[in-house]
N, C-alpha and C positions, 0 to 999 in steps of 0.2 A: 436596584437590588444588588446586594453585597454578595460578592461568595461564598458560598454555605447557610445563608441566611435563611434561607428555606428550609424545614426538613419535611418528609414526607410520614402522616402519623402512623401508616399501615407497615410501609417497610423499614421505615426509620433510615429510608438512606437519603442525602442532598439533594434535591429538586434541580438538576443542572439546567443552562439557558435552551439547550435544545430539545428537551424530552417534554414531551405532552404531558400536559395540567390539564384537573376541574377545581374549580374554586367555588366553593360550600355557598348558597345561597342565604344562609343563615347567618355564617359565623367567619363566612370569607378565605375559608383554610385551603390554603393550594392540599391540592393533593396529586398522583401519576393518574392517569386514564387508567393504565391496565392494575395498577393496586385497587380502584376504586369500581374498576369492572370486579375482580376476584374477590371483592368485598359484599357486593352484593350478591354476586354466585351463592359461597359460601351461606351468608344470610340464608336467604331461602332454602340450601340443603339443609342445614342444622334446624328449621323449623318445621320442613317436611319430616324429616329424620326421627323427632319426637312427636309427630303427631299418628294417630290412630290407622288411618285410612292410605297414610303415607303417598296419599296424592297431590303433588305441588298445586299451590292457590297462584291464580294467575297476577290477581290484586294485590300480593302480598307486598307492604310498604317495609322498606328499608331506611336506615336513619345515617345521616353523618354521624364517624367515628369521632367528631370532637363537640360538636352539640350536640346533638342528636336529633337535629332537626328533620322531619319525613318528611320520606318521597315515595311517590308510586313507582312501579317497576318499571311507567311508559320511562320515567324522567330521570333512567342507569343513560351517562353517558357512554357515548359511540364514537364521535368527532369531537376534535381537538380545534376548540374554538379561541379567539383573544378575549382577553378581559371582557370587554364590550359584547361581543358579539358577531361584530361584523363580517370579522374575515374570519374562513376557513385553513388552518395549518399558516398560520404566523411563518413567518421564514426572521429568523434571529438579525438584530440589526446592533452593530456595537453602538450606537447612537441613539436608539431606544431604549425603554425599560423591557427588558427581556419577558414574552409572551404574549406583548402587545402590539397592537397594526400601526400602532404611531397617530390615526385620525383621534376626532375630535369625538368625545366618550360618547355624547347624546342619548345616552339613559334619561329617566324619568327620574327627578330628584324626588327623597324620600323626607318627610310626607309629602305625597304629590300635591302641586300646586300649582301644574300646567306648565312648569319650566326645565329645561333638561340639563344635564350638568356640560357644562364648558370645556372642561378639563380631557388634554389627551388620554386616549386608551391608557386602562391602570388598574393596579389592583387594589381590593378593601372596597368600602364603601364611598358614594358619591360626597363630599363635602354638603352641609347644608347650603339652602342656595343663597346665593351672596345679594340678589337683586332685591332692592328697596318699592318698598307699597307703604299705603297709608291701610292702615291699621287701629281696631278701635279695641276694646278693651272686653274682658268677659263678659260683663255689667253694661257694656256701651255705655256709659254717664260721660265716662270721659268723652275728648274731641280726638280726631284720629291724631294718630302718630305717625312719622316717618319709622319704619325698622325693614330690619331686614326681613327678604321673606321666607328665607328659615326657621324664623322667632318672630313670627307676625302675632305668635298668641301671646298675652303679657296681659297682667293683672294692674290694676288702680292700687290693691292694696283697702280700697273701701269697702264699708258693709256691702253686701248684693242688694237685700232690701226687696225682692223678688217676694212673691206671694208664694204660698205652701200648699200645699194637696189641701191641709184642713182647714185651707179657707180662713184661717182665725190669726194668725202667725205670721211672721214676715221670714224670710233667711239671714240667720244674724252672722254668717260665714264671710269672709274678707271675699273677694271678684276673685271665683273659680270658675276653674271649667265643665260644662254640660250641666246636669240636670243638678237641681237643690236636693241637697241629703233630706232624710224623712224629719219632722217635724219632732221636736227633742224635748217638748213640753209636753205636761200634763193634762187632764181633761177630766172632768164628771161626765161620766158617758155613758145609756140606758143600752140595755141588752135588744138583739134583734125585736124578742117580741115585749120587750117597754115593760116587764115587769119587774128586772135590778136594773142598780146602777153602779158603777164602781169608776175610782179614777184610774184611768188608763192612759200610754202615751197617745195626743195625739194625731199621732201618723197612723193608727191603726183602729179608727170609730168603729168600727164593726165585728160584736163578739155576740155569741150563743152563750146563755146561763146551761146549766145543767136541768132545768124542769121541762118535765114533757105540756105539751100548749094546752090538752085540754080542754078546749072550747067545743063545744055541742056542734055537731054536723047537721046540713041539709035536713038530712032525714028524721033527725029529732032521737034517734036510739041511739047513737053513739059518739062519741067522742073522738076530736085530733089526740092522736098516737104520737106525733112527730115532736122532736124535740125543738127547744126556743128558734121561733123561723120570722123571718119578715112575710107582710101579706097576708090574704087568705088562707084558709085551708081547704079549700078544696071540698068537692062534692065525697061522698060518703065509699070505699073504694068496695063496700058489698053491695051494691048498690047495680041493675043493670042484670045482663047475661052474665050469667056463669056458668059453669062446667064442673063433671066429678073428680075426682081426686087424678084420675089416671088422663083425663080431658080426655074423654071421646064422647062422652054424653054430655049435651048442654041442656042449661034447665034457665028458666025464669020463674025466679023465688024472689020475696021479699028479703032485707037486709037482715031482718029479726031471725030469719032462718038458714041454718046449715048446708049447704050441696050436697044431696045423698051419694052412697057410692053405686056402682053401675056393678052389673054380672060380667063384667068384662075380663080377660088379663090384663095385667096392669101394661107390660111390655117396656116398662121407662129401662133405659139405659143403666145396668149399674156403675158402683165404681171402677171397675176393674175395667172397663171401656169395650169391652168384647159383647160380654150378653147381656139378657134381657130379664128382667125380673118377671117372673112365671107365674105369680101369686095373681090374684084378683084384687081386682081396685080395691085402694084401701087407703086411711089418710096415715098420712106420718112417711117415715124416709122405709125406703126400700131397705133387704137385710144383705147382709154379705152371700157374695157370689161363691155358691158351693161347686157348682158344674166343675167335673176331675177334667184337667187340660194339660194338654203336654206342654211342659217347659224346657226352657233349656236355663241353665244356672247362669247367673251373674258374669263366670270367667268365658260360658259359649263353649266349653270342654265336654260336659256332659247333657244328657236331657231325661225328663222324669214327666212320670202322669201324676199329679198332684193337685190338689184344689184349686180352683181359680183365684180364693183369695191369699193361697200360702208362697211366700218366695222358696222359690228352690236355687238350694246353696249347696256347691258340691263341698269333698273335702279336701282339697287341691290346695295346697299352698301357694303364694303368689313368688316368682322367684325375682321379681324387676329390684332392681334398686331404688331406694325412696328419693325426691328432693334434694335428699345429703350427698348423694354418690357415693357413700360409704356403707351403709345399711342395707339387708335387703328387705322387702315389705312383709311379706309369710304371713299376710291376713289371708284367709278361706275363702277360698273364690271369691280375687280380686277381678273388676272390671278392668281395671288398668288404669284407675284413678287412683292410685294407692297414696293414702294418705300423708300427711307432712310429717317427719320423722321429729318424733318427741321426746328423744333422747338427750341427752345434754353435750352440748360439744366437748369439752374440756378439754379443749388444746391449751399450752402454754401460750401469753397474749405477746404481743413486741417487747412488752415491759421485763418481761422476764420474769416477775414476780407474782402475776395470778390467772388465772385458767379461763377457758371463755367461759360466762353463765350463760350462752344463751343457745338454742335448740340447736342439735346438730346439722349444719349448713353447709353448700358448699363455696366453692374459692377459701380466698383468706377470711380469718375473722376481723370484725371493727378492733381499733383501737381500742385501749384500754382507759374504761373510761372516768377512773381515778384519777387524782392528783396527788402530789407530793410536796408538802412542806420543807422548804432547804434552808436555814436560817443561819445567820453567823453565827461567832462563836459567841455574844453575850444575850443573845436571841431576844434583841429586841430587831432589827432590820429581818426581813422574810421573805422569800418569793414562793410563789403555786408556780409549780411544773407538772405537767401530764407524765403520770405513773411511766415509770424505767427512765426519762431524762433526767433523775437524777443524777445519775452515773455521768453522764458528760455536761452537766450542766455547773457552773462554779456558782461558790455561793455566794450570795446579793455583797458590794460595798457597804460596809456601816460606816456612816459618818460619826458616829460615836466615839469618846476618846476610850481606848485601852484601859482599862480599873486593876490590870494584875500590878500585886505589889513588887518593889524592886528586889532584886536576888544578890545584887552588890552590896558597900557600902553607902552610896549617896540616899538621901531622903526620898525620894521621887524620881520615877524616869522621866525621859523626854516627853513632850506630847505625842502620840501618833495615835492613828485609827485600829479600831476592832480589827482582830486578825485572828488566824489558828493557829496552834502549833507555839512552839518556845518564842517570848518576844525574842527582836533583835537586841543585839548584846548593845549595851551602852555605850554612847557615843559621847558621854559626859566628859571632863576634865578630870582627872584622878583627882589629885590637890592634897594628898598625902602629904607627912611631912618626909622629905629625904635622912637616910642616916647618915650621917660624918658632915650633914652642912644644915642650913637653914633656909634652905629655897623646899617648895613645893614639887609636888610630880608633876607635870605641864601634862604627858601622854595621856591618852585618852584609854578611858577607864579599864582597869585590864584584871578586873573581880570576875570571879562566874564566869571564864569563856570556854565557848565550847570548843572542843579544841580533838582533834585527830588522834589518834593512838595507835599507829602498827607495829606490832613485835618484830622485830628484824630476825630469823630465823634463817638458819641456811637448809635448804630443802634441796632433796638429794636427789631431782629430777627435775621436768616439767610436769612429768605426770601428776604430782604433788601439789595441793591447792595453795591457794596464797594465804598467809592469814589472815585474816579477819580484821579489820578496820575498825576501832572502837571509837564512839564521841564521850570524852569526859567533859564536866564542867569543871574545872581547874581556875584555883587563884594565883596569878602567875607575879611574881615581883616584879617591882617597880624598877625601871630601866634605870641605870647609872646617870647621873643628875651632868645635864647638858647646858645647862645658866654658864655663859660666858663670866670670867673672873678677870679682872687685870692680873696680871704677873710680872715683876719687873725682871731683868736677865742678870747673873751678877753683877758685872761690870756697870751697872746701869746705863747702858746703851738708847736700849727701849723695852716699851711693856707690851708685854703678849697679852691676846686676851685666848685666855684656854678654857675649855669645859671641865668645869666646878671638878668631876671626877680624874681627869685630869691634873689638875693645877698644883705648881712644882716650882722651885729655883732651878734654872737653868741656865747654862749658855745658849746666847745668841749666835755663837761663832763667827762672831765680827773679831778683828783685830783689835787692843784695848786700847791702843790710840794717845797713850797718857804721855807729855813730854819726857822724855829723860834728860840724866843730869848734861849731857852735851847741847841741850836746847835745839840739835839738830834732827834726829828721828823722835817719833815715836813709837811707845813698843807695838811688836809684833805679833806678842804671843796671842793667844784664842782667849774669846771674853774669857774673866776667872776673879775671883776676890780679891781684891785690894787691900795689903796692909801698909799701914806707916806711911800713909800718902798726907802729906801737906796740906792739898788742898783737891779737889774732883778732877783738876786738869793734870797734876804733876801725878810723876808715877811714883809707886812706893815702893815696899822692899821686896813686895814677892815681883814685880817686875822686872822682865831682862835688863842685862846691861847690852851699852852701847859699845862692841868692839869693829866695827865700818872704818874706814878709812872718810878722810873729808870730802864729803860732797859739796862742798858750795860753790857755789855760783864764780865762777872766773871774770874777770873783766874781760869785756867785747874783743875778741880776733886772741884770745888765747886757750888755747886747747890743753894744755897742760892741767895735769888733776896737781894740788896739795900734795904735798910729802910728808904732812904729819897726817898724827889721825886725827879721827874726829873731835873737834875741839871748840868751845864760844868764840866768840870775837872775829877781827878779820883774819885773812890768812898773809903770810907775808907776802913781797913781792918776786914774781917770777924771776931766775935768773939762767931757767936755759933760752941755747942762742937758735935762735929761726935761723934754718937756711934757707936762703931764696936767689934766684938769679935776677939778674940788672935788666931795666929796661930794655936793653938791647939783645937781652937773653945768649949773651957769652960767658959772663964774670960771674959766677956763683959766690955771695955775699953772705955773712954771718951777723946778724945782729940779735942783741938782750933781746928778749918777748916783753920785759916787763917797758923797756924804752921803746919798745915797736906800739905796743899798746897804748901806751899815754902817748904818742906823735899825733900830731894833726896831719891834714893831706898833702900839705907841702912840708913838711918834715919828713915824712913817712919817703916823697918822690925823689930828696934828697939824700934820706939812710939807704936809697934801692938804688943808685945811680953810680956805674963806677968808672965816672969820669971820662973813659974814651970818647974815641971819635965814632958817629955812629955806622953801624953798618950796612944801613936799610938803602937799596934806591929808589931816589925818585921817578914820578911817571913821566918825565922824559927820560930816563933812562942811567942817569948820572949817579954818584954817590952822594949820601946826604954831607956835608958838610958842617953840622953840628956834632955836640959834644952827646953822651947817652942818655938820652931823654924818654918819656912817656907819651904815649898816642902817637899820633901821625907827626910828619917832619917838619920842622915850619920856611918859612922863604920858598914854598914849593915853584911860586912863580918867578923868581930872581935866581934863578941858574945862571952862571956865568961862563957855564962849559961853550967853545967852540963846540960850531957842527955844521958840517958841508951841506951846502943845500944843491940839486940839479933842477936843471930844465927839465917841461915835460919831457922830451923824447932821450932824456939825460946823458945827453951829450956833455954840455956843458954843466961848471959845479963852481962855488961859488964860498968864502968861511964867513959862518955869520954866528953873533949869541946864539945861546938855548932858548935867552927869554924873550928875541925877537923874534924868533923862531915860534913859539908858541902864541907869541902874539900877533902872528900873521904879515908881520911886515919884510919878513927873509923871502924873497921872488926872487927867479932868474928866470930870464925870457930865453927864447929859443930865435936862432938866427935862421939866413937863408938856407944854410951845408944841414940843419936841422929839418928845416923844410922836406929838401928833395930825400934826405934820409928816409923820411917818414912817409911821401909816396910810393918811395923804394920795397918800402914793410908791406904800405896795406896790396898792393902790385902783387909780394912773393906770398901775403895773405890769401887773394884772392885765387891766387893757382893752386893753391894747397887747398881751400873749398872745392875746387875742381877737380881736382885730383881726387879729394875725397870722396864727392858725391858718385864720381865713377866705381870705384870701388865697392861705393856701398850699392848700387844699383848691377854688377856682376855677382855681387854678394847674394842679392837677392832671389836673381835670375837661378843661379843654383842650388839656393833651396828651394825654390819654386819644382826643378826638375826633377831632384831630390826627392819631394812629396809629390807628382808624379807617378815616378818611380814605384813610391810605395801601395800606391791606389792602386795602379794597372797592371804591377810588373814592367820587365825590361820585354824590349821590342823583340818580338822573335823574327830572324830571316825567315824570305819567302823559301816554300819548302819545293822539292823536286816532286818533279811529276812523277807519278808512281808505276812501274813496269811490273808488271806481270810475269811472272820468272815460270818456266815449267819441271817445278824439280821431277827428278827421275823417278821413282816405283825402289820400294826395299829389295824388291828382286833384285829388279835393274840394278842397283849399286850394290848388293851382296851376292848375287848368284854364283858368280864365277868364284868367289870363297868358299860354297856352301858344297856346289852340287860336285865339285873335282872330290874331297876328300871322303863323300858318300860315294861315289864311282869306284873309287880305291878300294873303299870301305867292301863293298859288294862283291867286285873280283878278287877280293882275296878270301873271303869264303867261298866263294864259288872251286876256287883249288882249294882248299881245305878238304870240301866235299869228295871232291875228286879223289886223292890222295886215299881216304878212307878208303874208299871201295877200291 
């Protein structure tokens, strides 16, 4: 069970997993225990409440608020049971269905059939039962069948073929269940006592004619009285003992004779159930009861002495309300049964539009039991709606096509369906002819539109309404003609394609590109008309002239521009002088550009060389010995410079070439005086390592004490033992200052004193 899925009918509040249910035996509806205790309460006060004696009925049956299915007052729940039954106050498990014990349901499955349902504790009704029997059919003709035994009853579908009550007929019904319907044929069939006949169904041989039987009695004097009967009639009924009119006298008389009456009082009982009729035996009915009796009137208000057969009615008007709850009754001594109020209701109905016809009632009245026709707008499609949904109710789809005619200029609208109101504006193609060209209107159709209208007013507030919004049907012109045209641009560059309304000579604002008479530019001016042009590519006379200086092309490695202007043909040859310096990059050389440029690479190394000796040296060190040349020096390895060469401990030195020198073969060896030399070194070497490593090892040592130092501080001496000093008293070392010049002080007032006196 979901949450909120419950609701409860009485209080209309959510049936939560912990609050106490009863669940309707009829219709399965959870409901609260205490809603459904206060619901029966209730009941039974509201029917004691209008009844007479206003004393609660102990029996009195209550119904579920959603079938209405009865109960006795034993079977108001008390205890809050589960589904099933079994257990007592359910405790909530989130693993169960909430209100159930979780066991296995073991209810009696419905229709019973001795099997009980399977299924955990739960709510609603048992499933039919799922267990398989052999099963025969209504008719039994058939052989049995396997089914289930929830549906074990099941038809052949064959005649039944069963005999009929009238014996004569078969049952020509398909295999039903229980007893054969009454017999649906006809018959000639004689009245009880066999003197008509008529045809009648059937199922029902047994009818009484309208004549009395008539046949002579026993006794021979009289006749059966009794209308059309089976059997005998019987012995003669004057016939025997009888009695007087009042029966207290009995006589034995023959049948042919009357019972006389008796001298007695008659004493029979009259109508009015009280007395006794006074008269003397006599035959025929007793008269009305005259005896004057006290009454009390109909309402029990008042009492009168009146005749025993006249009602007394006081003149007390009745003040209850009738049936309607609206009326009061004001019949004349009303018992309290006061009749159903036969006034007309005439409330307005749901619909809105007509009054109840029917007798003044209470609650609400029925629905309104009219209907209303809502039809499209060519009223062929229609629907029936119950009186007042026509207001919310839209009216029916017609698949019919639209029949109004078109309000533009095309022949015909589009297709579309019945509808209200203005069709939709046309969705057609105008196709109009355009003015100022010969293309058609392409836009879509722009006759008849309905189209907005607000006055633009300057209102000299807010407070000041807006105006008013109008829809005209307006035929509005055809939009300026949009068909792409070619255009070509003066100069004939290229062609534009413009919108027809549009379309124009123009420039392209390219440059006009046309040679001029120097065959070297062409012009520059913005596309523009061409006159006296030769031919499409040369320029004519409205184009510029050529006043530029010569641009063309210089031969390779000369940078010089032309000194004429712009002109056909070749240009002459250069004859300013390159300055450049000499391979050896000392001698700054002037040579023609136009002979620098036509030189080949060995002319060129030639025109840049000026002739000295060069200045570079080589990498052994010496000068080059050629003349000023390009790239590196050549003979690098045939140097022929002297060069000392030493032994390793270069004591001794030895002149050898550069170029033997370089090619490894210049060695001087080292003699004995080399030898001890060289012990000598690594000796004055090795005491120098010593020497060093001491150093660096006192080097260390002190910064070691250094950083010491800085951790702990410097060592402080050991401190003196500490003596105990007993300095003197303030007295002690000031008295003898203090008390001599107070002493003074004293004796010399003291004669002061004196002197006075």
């Amino acid at each position: 069970m979901k949450s909120k899925a419950n609701t409860c009918l009485i209080c209309i509040e959510t049936i939560k997993r912990m609050d106490a249910v009863w669940s309707c035996q009829g219709c399965y509806a959870m409901l609260h225990i205490s809603c459904i205790q206060k619901w029966v309460r209730d009941g039974v006060y509201q029917r004691t409440a209008f009844s007479d004696d206003n004393i609660p009925e102990r029996d009195l049956p209550w119904f579920c608020p959603k079938c209405r299915h009865e109960y006795n007052q034993t079977d108001c729940p008390t205890r809050y049971f589960c589904f099933c039954g079994k257990e007592e106050d359910p405790q909530f498990d989130p693993w169960l269905v909430p209100h159930s014990c979780g066991q296995v349901c073991g209810r009696q499955l419905k229709p019973e059939c001795g099997h009980s349902c399977l299924l955990l504790c739960h709510p609603g009704p048992c499933p039919p039962c799922p267990q398989t029997v052999r099963a025969t059919c209504y008719c039994g003709r058939q052989s049995p069948q396997i089914r289930r035994c929830g549906t074990r009853e099941w038809t052949c579908g064959q005649p039944c073929s069963k005999p009929l009550t009238c014996g004569h007929h078969v049952c020509g019904q398909p295999c039903h269940k229980g007893e054969c319907p009454a017999c649906p044929e006809t018959s000639l069939q004689p009245c009880q006592c066999g003197r008509d006949s008529c045809v009648r169904p059937c199922a029902s041989p047994s009818w009484q004619c309208d004549q009395v039987c008539g046949e002579a009695l026993s006794c021979g004097h009289h006749t059966c009285e009794k209308v059309c009967h089976p059997g005998e009639c019987g012995t003669c009924p004057r016939a025997g003992l009888r009695t007087c009119p009042c029966g207290k006298t009995s006589f034995e008389l023959p049948c042919t004779k009357d019972a006389p009456t008796c001298l007695s009082t008659c004493d029979k009982m009259l109508d009015c159930g009280q007395h006794q009729c006074i008269q003397r035996c006599h035959t025929g009915p007793c008269g009305t009861c005259r005896q004057m009796t006290q009454k009390t009137c109909r309402c029990g208000h008042k009492t009168k002495q009146v005749p025993c057969f006249k009602e007394f009615l006081c003149d007390i008007r009745c003040a209850r309300m009738k049936n309607c709850g609206k009326h009061a009754c004001k019949r004349k001594c009303c018992d309290g049964t006061c009749p159903s109020c036969e006034q007309p209701c005439g409330r307005t109905l749901g619909c809105r539009n007509h009054k109840c016809a029917s007798r003044c009632h209470p609650g609400p009245c029925y629905p309104c039991p009219l209907t209303v026709t809502i039809s499209c707008n060519c009223k062929v499609t229609s629907v029936t709606v119950p009186c007042g949904a026509e207001r919310v109710t839209k009216p029916p789809r017609c698949k019919r096509l639209c029949k109004q005619p078109p309000d533009c200029h095309h022949e015909a609208r589009l297709p579309h369906r019945c509808h209200f109101g203005r069709c939709p504006s046309c969705q057609q193609v105008c196709d109009k002819k355009l003015p100022n060209c010969d293309h058609v209107c392409p836009s879509v159709c722009h006759t008849a539109v309905l189209t907005k209208i607000q006055e633009k007013v300057q209102r000299a507030g807010p407070w000041e309404a807006k105006p008013e919004t109008q829809l005209k049907v307006l035929n509005k012109p055809c939009p300026p003609c949009q068909v792409l045209v070619p255009m070509p641009c003066l100069g004939g560059h290229e062609v534009f394609s413009m919108k027809c309304f549009e379309a124009r000579v123009m420039s392209c604002h390219r440059p006009c590109g046309r040679l001029l008479t120097c065959t070297n530019h062409t012009c520059q001016l913005e596309c523009h008309k061409v006159v006296g042009a030769v031919d499409e590519h040369k320029a004519g006379d409205t184009c510029q002239k050529c006043e530029e200086p010569c641009h063309r092309p210089r031969p390779d490695g000369c940078s010089h521009t032309c000194l004429l202007p712009c002109h056909p043909g070749d240009c002459p040859p250069c004859r300013v002088m390159i300055r450049m310096r000499c391979h050896c990059q000392l001698v700054v050389q002037h040579i023609p550009c136009d002979q620098w440029t036509h030189a080949d690479d060995r002319e060129r190394q030639r025109l840049k060389s000026c002739h000295s000796s060069c200045p570079k040296t080589l990498p052994c060190g010496h000068n080059c010995k050629s003349t000023c040349h390009p790239n590196g020096c050549p003979n690098l390895e045939r140097c022929t410079e002297k060069v000392k060469v030493r032994c390793p401990c270069r004591r001794r030195k030895q002149d050898f070439l550069c170029n033997e020198v370089q090619a490894g073969y210049a060695k001087v060896e080292c003699d004995d005086t080399c030898q001890r030399q060289r012990e000598k070194l690594k000796k004055d070497k090795e005491e120098a390592e010593k020497l060093h490593k001491m150093q660096e090892e006192q080097r260390q040592k002190e910064e070691y004490e250094e950083f010491e130092r800085k951790i702990h501080g410097r060592k402080r001496k050991p401190r003196k033992p500490k003596q105990e000093a007993n300095e003197p008293r303030f007295l002690q070392r000031y008295g003898k200052f203090i008390i001599a010049p107070v002493l003074i002080l004293l004796l010399a007032l003291f004669v002061y004193f004196l002197l006075q006196q």
